[in-house]
TILO-687448 format. One record per residue: x, y, z of N, C-alpha, C in turn; residue in three letters; residue number from 1. Coordinates in pm, whole numbers, always signed. Layout:
// residues N
GUTOR    n.xx    n.yy    n.zz   ca.xx   ca.yy   ca.zz    c.xx    c.yy    c.zz  rest   nr
GUTOR       X       Y       Z       X       Y       Z       X       Y       Z   ALA  NUM
...
// end
This chain:
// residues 198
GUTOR    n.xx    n.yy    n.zz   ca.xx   ca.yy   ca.zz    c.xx    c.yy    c.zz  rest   nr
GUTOR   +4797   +8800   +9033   +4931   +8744   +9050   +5016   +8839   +9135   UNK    1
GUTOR   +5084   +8762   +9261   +5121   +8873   +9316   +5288   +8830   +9295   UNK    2
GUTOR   +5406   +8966   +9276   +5498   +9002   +9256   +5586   +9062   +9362   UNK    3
GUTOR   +5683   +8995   +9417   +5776   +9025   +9542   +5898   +9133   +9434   UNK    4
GUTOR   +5874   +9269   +9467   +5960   +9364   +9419   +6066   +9380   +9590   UNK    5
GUTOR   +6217   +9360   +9510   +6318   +9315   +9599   +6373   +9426   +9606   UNK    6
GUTOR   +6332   +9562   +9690   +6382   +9697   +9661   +6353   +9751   +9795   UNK    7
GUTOR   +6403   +9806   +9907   +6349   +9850  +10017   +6380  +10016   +9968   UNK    8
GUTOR   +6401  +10054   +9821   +6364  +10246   +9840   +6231  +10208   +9792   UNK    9
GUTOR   +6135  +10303   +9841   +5990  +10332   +9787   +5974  +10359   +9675   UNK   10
GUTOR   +6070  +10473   +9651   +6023  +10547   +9512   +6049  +10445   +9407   UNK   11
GUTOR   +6152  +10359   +9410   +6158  +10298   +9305   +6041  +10145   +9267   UNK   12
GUTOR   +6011  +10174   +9424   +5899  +10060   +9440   +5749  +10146   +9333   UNK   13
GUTOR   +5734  +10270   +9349   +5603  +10304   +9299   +5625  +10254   +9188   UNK   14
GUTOR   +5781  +10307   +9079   +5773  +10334   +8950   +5749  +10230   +8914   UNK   15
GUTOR   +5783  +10095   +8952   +5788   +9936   +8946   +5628   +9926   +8918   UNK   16
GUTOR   +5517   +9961   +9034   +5445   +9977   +9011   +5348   +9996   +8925   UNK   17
GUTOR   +5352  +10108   +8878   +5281  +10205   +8778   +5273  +10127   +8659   UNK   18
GUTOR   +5390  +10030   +8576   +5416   +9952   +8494   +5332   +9774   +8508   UNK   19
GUTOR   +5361   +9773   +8624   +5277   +9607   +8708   +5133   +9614   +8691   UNK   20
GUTOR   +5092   +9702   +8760   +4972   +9737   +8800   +4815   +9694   +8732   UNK   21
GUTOR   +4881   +9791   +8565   +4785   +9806   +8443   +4824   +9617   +8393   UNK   22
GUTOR   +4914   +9552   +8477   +4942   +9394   +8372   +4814   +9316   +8514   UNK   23
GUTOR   +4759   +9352   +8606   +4710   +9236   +8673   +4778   +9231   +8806   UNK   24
GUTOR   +4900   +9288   +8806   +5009   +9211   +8873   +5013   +9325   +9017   UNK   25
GUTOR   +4992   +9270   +9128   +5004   +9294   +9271   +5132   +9301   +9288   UNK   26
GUTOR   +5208   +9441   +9291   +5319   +9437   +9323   +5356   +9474   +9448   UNK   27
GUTOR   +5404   +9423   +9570   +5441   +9475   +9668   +5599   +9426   +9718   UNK   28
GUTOR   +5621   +9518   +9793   +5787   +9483   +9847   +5805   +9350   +9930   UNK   29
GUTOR   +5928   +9324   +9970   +5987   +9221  +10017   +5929   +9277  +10182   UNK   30
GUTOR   +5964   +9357  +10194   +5909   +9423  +10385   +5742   +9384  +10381   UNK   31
GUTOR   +5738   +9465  +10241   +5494   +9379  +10295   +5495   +9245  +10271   UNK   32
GUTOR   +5553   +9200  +10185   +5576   +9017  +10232   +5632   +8967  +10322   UNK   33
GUTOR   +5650   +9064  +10501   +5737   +9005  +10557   +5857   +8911  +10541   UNK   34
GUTOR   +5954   +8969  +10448   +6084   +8874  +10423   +6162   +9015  +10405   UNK   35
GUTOR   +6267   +9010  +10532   +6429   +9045  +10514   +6500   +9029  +10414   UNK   36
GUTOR   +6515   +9135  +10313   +6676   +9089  +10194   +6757   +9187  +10284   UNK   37
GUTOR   +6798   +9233  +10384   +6911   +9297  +10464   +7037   +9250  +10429   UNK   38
GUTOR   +7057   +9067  +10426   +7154   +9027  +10431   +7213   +8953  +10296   UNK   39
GUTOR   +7104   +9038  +10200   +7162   +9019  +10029   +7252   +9111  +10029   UNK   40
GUTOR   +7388   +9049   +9972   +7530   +9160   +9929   +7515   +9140   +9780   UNK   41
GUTOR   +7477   +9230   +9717   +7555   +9292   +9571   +7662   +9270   +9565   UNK   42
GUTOR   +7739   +9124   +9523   +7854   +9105   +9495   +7862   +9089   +9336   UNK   43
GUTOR   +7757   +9143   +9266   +7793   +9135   +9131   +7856   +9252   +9083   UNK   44
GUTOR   +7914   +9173   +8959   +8001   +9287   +8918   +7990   +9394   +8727   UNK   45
GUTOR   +7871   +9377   +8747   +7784   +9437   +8648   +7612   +9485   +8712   UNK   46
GUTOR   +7557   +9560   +8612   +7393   +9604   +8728   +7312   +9465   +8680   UNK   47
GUTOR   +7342   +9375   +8569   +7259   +9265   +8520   +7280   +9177   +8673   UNK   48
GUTOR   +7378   +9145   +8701   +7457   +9077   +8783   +7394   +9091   +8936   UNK   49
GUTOR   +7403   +9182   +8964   +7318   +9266   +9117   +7168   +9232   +9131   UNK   50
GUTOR   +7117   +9271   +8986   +6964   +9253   +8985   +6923   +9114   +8988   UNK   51
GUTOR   +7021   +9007   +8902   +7017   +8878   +8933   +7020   +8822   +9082   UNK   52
GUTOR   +7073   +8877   +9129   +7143   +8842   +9312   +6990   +8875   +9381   UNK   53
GUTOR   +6956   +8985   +9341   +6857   +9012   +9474   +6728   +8944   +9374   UNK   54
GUTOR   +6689   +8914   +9264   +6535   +8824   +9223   +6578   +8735   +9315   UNK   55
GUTOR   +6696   +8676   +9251   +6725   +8537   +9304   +6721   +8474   +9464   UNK   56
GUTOR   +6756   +8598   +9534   +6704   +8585   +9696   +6580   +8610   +9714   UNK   57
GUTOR   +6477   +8711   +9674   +6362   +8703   +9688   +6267   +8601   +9657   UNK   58
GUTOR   +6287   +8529   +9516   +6280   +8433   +9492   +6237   +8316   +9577   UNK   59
GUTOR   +6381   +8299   +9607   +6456   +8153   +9702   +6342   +8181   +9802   UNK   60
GUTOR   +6301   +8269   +9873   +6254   +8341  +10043   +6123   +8316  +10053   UNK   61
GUTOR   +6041   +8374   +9883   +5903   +8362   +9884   +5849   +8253   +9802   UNK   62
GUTOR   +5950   +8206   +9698   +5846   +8132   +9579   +5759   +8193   +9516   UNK   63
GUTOR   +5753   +8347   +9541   +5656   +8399   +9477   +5756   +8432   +9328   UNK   64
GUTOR   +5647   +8545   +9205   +5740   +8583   +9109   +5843   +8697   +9175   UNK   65
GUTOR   +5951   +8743   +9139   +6027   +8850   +9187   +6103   +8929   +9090   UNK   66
GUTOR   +6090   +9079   +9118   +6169   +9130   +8990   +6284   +9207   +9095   UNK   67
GUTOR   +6387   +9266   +9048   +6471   +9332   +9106   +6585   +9427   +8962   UNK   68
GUTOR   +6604   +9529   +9011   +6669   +9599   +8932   +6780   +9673   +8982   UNK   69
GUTOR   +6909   +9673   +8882   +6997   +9730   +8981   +7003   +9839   +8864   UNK   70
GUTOR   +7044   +9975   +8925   +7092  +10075   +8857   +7159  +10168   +8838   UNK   71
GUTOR   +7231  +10242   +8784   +7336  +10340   +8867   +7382  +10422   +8729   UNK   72
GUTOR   +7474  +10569   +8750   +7537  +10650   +8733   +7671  +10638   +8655   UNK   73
GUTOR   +7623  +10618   +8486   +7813  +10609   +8496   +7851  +10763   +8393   UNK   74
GUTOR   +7952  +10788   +8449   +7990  +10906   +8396   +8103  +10902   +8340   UNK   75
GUTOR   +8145  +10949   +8226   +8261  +10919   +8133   +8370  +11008   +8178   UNK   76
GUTOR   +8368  +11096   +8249   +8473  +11156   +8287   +8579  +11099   +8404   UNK   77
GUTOR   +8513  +11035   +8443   +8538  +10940   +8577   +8579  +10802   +8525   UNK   78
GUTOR   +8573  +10772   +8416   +8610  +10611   +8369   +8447  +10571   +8382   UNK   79
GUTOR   +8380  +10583   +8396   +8235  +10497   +8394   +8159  +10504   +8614   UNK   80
GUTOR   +8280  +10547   +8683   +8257  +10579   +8822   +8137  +10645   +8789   UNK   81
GUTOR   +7996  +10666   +8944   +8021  +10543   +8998   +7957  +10445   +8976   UNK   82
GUTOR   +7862  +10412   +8848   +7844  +10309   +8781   +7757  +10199   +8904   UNK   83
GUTOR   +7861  +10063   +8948   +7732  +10003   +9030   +7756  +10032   +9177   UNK   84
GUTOR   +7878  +10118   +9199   +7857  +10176   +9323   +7808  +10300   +9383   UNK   85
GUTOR   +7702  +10325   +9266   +7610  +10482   +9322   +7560  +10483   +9419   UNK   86
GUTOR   +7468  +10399   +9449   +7418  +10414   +9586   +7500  +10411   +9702   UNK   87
GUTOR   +7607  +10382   +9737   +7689  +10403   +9839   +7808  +10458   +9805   UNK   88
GUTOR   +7848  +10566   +9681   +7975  +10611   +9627   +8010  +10756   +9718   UNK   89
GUTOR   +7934  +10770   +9832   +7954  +10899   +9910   +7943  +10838  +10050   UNK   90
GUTOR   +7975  +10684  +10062   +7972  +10656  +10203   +7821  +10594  +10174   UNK   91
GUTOR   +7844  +10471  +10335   +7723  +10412  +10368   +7597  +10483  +10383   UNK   92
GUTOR   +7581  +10578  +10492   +7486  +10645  +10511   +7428  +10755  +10479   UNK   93
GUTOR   +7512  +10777  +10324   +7502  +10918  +10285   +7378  +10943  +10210   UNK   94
GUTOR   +7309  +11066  +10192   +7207  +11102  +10154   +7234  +11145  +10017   UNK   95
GUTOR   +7121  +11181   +9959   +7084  +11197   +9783   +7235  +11315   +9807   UNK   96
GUTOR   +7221  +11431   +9913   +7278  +11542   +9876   +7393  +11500   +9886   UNK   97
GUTOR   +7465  +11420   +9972   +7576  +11389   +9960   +7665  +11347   +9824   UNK   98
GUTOR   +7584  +11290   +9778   +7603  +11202   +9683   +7602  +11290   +9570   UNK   99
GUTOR   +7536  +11383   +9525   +7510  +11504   +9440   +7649  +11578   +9462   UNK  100
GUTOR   +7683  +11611   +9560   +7787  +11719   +9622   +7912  +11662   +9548   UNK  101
GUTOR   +7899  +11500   +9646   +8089  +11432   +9576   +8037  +11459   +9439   UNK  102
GUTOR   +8009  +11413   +9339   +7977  +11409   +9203   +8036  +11501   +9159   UNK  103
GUTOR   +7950  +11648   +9205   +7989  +11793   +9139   +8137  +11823   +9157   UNK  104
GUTOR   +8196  +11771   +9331   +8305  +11831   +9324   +8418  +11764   +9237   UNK  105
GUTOR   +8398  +11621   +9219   +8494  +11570   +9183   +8491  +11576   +9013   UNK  106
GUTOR   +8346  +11686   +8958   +8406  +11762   +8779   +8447  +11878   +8774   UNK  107
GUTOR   +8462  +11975   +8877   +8485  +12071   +8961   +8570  +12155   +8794   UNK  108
GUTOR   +8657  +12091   +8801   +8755  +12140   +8627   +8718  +12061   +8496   UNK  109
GUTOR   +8570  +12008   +8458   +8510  +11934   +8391   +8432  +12016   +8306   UNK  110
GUTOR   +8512  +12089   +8187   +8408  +12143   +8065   +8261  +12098   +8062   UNK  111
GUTOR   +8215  +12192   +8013   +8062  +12093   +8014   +8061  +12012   +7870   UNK  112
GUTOR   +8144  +12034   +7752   +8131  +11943   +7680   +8163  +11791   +7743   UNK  113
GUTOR   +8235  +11823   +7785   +8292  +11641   +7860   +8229  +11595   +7958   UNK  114
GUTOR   +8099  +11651   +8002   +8003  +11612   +8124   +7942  +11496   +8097   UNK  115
GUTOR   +7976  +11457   +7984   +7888  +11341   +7911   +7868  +11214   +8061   UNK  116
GUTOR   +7751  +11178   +8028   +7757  +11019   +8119   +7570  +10949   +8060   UNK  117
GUTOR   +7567  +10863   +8143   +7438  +10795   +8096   +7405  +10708   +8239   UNK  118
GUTOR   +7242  +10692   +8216   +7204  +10598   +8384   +7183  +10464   +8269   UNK  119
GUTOR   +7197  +10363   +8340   +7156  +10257   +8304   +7092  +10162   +8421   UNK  120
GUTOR   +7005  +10062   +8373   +6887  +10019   +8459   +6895   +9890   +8399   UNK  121
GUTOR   +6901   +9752   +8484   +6907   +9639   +8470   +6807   +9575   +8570   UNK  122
GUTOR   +6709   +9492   +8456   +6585   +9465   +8577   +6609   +9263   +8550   UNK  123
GUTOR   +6586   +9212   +8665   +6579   +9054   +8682   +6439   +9048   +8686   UNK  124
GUTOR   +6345   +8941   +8646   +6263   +8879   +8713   +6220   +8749   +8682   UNK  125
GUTOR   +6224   +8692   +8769   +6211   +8542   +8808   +6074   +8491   +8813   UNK  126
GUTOR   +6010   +8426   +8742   +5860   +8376   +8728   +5820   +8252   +8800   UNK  127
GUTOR   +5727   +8240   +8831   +5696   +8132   +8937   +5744   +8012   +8860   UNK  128
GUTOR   +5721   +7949   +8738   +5821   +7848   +8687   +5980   +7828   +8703   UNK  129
GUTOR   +6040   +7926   +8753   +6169   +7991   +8733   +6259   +8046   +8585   UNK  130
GUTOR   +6141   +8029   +8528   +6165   +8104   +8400   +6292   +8241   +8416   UNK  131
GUTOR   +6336   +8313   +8370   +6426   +8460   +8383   +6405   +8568   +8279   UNK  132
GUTOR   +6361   +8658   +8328   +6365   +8772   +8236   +6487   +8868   +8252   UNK  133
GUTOR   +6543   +8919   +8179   +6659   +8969   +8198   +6639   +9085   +8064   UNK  134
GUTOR   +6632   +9247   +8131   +6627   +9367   +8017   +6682   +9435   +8074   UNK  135
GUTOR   +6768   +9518   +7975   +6817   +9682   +8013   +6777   +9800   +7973   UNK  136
GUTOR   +6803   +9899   +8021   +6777  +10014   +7981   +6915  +10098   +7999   UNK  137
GUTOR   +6903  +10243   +7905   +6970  +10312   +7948   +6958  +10411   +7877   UNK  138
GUTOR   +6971  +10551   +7950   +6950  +10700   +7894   +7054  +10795   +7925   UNK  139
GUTOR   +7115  +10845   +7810   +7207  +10912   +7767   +7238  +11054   +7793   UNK  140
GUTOR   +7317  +11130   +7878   +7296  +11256   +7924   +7391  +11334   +7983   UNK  141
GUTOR   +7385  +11434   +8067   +7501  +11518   +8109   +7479  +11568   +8200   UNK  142
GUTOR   +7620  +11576   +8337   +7605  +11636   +8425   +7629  +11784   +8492   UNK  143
GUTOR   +7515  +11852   +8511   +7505  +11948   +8533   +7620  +11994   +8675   UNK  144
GUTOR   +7642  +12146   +8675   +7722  +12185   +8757   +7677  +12235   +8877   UNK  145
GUTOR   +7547  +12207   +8876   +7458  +12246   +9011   +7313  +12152   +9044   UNK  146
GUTOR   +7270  +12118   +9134   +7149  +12088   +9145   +6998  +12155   +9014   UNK  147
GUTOR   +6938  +12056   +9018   +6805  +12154   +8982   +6690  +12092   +9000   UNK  148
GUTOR   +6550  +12133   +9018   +6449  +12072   +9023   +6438  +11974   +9174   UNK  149
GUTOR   +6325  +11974   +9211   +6259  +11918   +9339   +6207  +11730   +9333   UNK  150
GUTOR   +6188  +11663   +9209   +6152  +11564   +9152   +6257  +11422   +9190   UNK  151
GUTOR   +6208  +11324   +9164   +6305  +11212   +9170   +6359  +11165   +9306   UNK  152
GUTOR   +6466  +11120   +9267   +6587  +11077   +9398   +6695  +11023   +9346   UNK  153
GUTOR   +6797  +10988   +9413   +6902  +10991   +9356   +6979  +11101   +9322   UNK  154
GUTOR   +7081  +11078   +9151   +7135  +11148   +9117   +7025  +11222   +9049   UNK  155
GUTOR   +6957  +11245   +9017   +6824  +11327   +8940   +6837  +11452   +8915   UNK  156
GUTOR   +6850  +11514   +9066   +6871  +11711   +9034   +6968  +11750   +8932   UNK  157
GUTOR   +7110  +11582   +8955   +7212  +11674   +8832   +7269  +11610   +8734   UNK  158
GUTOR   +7168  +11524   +8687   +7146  +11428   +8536   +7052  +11500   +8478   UNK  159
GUTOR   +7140  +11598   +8359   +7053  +11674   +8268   +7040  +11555   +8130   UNK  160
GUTOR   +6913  +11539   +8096   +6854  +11510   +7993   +6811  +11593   +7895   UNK  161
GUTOR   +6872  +11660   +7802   +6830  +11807   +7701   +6864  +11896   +7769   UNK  162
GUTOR   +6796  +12004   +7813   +6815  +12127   +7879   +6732  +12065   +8026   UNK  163
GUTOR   +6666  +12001   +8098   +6640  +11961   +8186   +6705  +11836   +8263   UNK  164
GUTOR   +6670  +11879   +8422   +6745  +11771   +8502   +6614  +11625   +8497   UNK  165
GUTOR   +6649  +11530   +8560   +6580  +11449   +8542   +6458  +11469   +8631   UNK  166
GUTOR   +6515  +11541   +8789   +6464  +11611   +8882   +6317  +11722   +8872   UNK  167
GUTOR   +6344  +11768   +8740   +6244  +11838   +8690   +6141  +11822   +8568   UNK  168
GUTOR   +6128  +11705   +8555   +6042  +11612   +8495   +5945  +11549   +8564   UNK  169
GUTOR   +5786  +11557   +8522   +5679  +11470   +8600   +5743  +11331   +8600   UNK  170
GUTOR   +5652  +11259   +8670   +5695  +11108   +8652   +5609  +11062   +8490   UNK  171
GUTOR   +5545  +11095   +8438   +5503  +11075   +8325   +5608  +11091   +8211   UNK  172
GUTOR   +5651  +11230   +8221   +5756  +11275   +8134   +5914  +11195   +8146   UNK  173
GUTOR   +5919  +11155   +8326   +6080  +11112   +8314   +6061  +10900   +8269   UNK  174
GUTOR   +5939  +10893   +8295   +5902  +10729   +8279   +5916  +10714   +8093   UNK  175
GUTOR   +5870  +10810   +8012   +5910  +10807   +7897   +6042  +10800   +7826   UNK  176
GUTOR   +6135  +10864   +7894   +6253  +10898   +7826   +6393  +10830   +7933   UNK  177
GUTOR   +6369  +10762   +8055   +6455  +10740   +8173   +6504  +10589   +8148   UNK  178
GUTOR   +6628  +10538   +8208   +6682  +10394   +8181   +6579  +10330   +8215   UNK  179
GUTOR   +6534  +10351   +8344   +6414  +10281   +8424   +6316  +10242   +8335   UNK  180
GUTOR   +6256  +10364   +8295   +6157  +10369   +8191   +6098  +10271   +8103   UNK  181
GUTOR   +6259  +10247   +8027   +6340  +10225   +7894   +6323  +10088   +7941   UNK  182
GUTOR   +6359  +10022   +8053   +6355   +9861   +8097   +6244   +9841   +8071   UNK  183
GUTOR   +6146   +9907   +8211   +5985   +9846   +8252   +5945   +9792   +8147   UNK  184
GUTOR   +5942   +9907   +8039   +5875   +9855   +7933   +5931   +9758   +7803   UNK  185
GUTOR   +6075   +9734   +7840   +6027   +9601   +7799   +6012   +9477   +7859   UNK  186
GUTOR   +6032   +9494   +7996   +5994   +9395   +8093   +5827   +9380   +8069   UNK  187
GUTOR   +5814   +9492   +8068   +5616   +9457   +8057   +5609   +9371   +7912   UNK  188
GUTOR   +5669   +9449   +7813   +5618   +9338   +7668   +5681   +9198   +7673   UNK  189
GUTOR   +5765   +9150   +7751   +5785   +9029   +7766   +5685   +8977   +7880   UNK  190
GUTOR   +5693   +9061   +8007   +5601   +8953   +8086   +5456   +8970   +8034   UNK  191
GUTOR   +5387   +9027   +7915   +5248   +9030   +7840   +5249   +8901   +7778   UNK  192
GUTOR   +5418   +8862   +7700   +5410   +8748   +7638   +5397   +8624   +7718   UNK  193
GUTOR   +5459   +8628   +7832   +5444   +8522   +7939   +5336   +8517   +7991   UNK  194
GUTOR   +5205   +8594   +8019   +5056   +8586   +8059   +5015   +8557   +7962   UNK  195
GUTOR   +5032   +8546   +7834   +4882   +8532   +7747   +4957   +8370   +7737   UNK  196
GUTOR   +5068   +8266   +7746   +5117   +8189   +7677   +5080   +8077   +7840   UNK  197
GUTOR   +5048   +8131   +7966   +5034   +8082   +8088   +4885   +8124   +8105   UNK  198
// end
């Protein structure tokens, strides 16, 4: 069964992966299915909401099944910022470091007790019936006052989980304990229930 994952970053394409894989399920991107989502806008206004938007275009494009997940950064010191505007909360074209940098500067006078924040991960997927799966995740944590660790992408180097960044976790170790994580799997125990019942 093959699976149109509606995500043009890679990395998040493997982790998608790693979870698909062991179900049967051929997961490849919207670019190896030759189909453009360029001109999908995230006009939702929650990550359930976003992830709905882009199944739902992949969907519409291929007819194949499609999952999509939106996810992001919210930090309590900030009001919940930047929540579903992480990926572009340092500008369009800005890089992981950018994005790391605004973060730090703007707790700059931020105790570390009050570093508190959490990622959360909202995955869609749309089944060739048009059935909907709809799960969240989310993992609870604090932001560090510096980078750490070589791992991940994103905010990762400075989302401490315990005494470690997320950055410095195998993918084994951060797939256990990460929002992402925390979804897949229960996206996998529902779409297990949808293969054995199809």
């Amino acid at each position: 069964m093959k699976f149109i994952i509606a995500t043009n970053n890679p990395k998040k394409l493997k982790e998608l992966e790693r979870i698909l894989n062991p179900l049967g399920i051929n997961a490849v991107s919207a670019k190896e299915a030759g189909v453009s989502l360029d001109d999908v806008e995230e006009t939702g206004t929650t990550f359930a909401g976003n992830a709905f938007i882009k199944a739902n275009a992949a969907f519409k494009k291929t007819g194949l099944a499609s999952v999509a997940d939106d996810s992001g950064l919210c930090v309590d010191a900030l009001n919940g910022r930047p929540g579903i505007f992480s990926a572009r909360y340092a500008g369009e074209n800005a890089t992981d470091c950018d994005k790391n940098n605004k973060l730090i500067s703007e707790l700059e006078d931020v105790c570390e007790e009050e570093r508190t924040a959490h990622f959360t991960c909202a995955i869609c997927c749309i089944l060739p019936n048009g059935e909907k799966i709809e799960v969240e995740g989310v993992c609870e944590g604090s932001i560090s006052f510096e980078p750490h660790g070589n791992g991940g992408f994103g905010y990762d180097p400075i989302f401490k989980y315990g005494n470690k960044s997320y950055a410095e976790l195998s993918p084994d170790e951060k797939d256990l304990i990460s929002h992402r994580g925390k979804a897949l799997r229960k996206l996998k125990a529902e779409l297990e229930k949808y293969l054995d019942n199809n």
